[in-house]
N, C-alpha and C positions, 0 to 999 in steps of 0.2 A: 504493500500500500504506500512506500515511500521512495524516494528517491534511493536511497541509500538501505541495505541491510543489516548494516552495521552500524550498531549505535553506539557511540562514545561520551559515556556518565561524566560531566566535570562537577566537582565539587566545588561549592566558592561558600566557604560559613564566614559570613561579616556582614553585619548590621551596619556599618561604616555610616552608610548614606540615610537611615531611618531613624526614627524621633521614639523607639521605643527598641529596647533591647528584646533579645533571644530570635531575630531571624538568624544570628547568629548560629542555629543550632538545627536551619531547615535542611540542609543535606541529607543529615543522619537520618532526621524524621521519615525523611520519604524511603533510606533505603530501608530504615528498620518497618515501614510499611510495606514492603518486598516489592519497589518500583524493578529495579531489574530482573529478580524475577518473576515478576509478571510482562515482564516486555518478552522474557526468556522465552515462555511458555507460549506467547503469539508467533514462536518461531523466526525473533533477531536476535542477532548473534548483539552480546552485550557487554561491552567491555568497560570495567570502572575505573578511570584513572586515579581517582584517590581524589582529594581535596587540595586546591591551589592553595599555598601560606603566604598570605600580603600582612601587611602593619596591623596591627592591636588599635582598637578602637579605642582612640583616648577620652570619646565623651565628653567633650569641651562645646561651650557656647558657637554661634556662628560669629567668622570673620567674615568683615564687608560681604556680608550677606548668605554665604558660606560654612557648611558645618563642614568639618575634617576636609576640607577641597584637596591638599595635600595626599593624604590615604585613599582619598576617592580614585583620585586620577590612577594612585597605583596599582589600586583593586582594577582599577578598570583596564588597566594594562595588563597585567594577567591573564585575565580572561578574555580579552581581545587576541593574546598569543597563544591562549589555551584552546579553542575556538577555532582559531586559523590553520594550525595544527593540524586538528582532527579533521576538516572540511579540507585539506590538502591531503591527508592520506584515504580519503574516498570515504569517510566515515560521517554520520549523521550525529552532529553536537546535540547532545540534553545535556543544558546549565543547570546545575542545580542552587539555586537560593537560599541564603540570603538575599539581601532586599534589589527592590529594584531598579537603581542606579546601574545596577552591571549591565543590564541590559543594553547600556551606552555601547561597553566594550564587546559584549557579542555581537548587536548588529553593527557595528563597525567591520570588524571580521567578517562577519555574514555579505556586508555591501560591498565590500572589495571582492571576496572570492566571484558576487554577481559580476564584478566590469571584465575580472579577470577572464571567467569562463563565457562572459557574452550572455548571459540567462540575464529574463527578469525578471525584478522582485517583487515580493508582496510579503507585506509585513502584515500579520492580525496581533492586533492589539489589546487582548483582554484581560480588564479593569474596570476597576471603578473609577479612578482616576486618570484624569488627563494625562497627566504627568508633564505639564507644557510653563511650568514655572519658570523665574527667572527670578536672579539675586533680589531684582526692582520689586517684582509682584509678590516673592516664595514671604508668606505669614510665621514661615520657620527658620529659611534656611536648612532644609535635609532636601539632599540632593536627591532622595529617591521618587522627589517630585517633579526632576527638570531633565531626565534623561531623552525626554521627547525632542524637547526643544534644542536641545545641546546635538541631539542626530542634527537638527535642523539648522544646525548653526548659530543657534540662540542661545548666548552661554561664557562661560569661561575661556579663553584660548585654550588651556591647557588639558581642556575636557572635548572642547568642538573640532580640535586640529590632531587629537587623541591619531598617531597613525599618519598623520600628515595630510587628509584632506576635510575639509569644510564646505559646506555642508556632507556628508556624509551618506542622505539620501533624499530625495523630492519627497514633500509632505504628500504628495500623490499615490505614492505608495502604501500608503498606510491603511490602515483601517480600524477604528478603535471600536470597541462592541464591552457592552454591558456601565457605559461613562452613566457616573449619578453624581458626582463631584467634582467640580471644575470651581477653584477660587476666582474670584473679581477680574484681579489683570490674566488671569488664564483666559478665559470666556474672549477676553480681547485678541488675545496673539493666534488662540485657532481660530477663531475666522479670520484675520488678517493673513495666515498661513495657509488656508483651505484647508483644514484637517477633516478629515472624512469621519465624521463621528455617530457611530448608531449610539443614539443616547437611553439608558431605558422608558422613557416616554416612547420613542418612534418604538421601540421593542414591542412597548405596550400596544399601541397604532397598530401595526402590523403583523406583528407576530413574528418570532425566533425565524423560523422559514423562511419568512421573505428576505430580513435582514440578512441573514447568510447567503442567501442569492444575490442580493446585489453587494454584498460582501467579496463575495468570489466569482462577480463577474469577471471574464476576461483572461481567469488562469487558464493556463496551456500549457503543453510539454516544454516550453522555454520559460516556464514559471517557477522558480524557487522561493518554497513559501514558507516563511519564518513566524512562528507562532509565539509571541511575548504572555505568558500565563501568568499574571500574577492571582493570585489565590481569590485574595478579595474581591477579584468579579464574580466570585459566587456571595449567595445572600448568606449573611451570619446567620441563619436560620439553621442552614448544615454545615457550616464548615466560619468557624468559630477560633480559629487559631491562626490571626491574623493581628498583627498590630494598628489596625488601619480600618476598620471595618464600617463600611455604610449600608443601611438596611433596604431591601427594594433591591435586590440584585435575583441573576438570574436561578430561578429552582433547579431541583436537580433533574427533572425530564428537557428542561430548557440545553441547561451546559450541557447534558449529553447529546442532545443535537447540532449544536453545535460542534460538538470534536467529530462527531459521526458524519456532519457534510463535509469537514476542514479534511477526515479521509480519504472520504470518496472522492478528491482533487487527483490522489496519486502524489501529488506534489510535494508534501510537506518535507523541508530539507534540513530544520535546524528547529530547536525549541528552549525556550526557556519556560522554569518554575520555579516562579517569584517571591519571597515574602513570606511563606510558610513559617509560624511561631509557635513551636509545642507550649513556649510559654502562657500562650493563651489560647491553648488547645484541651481537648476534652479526652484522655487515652487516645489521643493521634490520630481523634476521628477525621480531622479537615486531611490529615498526611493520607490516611489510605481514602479517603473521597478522594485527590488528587490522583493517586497511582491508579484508582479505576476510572479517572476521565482521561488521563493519560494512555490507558489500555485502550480505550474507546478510537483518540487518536491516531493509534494504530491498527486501528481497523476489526476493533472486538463488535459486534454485535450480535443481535439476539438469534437473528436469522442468517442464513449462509446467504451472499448478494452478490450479485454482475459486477 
C-alpha cells in the first residue's frame, strides 16, 4: 500500500519545542504499544533505528520570542539527517515524537528528497493546530506552534534556511485537516499564505469523505505523500495523552477514515507521530489508539479491497 516496504522507526524523545513536558517520553509509548509490530504483522519489513540524542531540555522562559530556539534548530537537524538517511536508502521514514516542531526537520528532508527525485509533494497535515505562528503573533513562544510557517519561510533564519533553502515548500502543498485552533495573528498569515485548511466546521458541513477527497485531489504515481500526525487531531474524548488538547476533534470512525482513504492513494512515503504524552495518558490508551490508526494507514481494514 506504500511507496516503500521498508519502514524505518526514528526515535526523536524531546519536548524541546512544547509548553508542557513528557512528549519527551512519546517514542517509547508507541513502541511499548507494539507500533512495529503491528506494522510487522501487515507484512513490512520494520526496522528501529533506536532514538536520535540532541541537547536536554533546559526549560527556560522565551528569548525574543523564542523558547530553547538554540536546541530547536538542533533537534531539528537531526532528524532532518535522520530522515534523509532512510529516504536515501529506499526506506519509508516513521518519526516518532516528541512534539511537533520536528516536523520542520522531516519535511525538510522529505522536500529535498521531492526536487531531488523529481516527484511531487503532498503534505497532510493532521491537527488541531495550525501551527503557523511566528515570534510577532506565538502567545508563548514554543516553537511546536510555528513549524508551518518556518516550512514556509516565516520564521527564524536559522530554523527557515535549516539545510540551506527557504522556503522549503509552497503553502500549496499542504493540506491541514481536523484545524479547531488557530490564534489571532495565525488566522492572518494563513490566509495571507493560502493554506488549504479543512477546519472542523467544513468537516462538520460536509463530512470526513468529502474533505478527504478534495484532500487528495490530484495525487498520482508522481505523488509522495507525507502525513504530519500529531495526536491531538483526535478529540480528547479517546485519546487523552496529549499536552495540547482541544475538544470537537475528529471520532474515532472519523480518523479511521481518514488513514483508510490516505491508503488507498498507494502513495504515502514518509510519516510522522507527533506529540504523544503518556504523561497525560490513560494506560497508553491515546499510544495504542495511534498504532491502530497507524495500522489503518497501512492498509489494515475490515474487508479485503481492490
Amino acid at each position: 500500500m506504500s511507496l516503500s516496504r521498508t519502514l524505518a522507526l526514528i526515535g526523536a524523545p524531546t519536548d524541546i519545542g512544547a509548553g508542557h513536558r513528557g512528549a519527551v517520553m512519546g517514542p517509547e509509548a508507541l513502541r511499548v504499544a507494539g507500533l512495529g509490530e503491528a506494522l510487522h504483522e501487515r507484512g513490512l519489513e520494520v526496522i528501529d533505528t533506536g532514538n536520535l540524542a540532541g541537547p536536554a531540555n533546559p526549560w527556560l522562559p522565551p528569548t525574543e520570542g523564542y523558547r530553547h530556539l538554540e536546541q530547536v534548530v538542533e533537534w531539528n537537524r537531526l532528524v532532518m539527517e535522520a530522515v534523509q538517511a532512510e529516504l536515501g536508502k529506499g526506506r519509508l521514514p516513521v518519526l516518532l515524537g516528541g512534539d511537533h516542531c520536528l516536523a520542520l526537520g522531516s519535511i525538510k528532508a522529505v522536500a529535498r528528497h521531492c526536487r531531488d527525485t523529481g516527484k511531487k509533494l503532498r503534505i497532510l497535515w493532521l491537527d488541531a493546530h495550525a501551527d503557523f505562528n511566528t515570534s510577532d503573533v506565538t502567545p508563548s513562544g514554543n516553537v511546536h506552534g510555528m513549524p508551518v510557517a518556518c516550512l514556509c519561510g516565516v520564521g527564524p533564519k536559522s530554523l527557515t534556511h535549516l539545510g540551506g533553502d527557504s522556503p522549503a515548500i509552497d503553502p500549496g502543498v499542504l493540506r491541514q485537516i481536523g484545524i479547531r485552533s488557530v490564534d489571532q495573528g495565525e488566522k492572518r498569515l494563513v490566509k495571507e499564505y493560502g493554506v488549504d485548511i479543512y477546519d472542523m466546521r467544513y468537516i462538520d458541513e460536509i463530512g470526513m469523505k468529502r474533505v478527504m477527497e478534495e484532500a487528495l485531489e490530484g495525487i498520482d504515481d508522481q505523488t509522495h505523500v507525507h502525513v504530519s500526525f500529531d495526536v491531538d487531531f483526535l478529540d480528547p474524548s479517546i485519546a487523552p495523552g496529549v499536552g495540547t488538547t482541544v475538544p470537537g476533534g475528529p471520532n474515532y470512525r472519523e480518523a479511521q477514515l481518514v488513514m483508510e482513504m490516505i491508503a488507498d492513494t498507494g502513495r504515502l512515503g514518509s510519516l510522522d507521530i507527533m506529540e504523544l504524552n503518556p504523561a497525560y495518558d490513560d494506560h497508553n490508551r491515546t499510544g495504542k489508539l495511534a498504532v491502530d490508526l497507524v495500522e489503518s494507514l497501512f492498509g489494515k481494514s475490515t474487508l479485503m479491497r481492490d
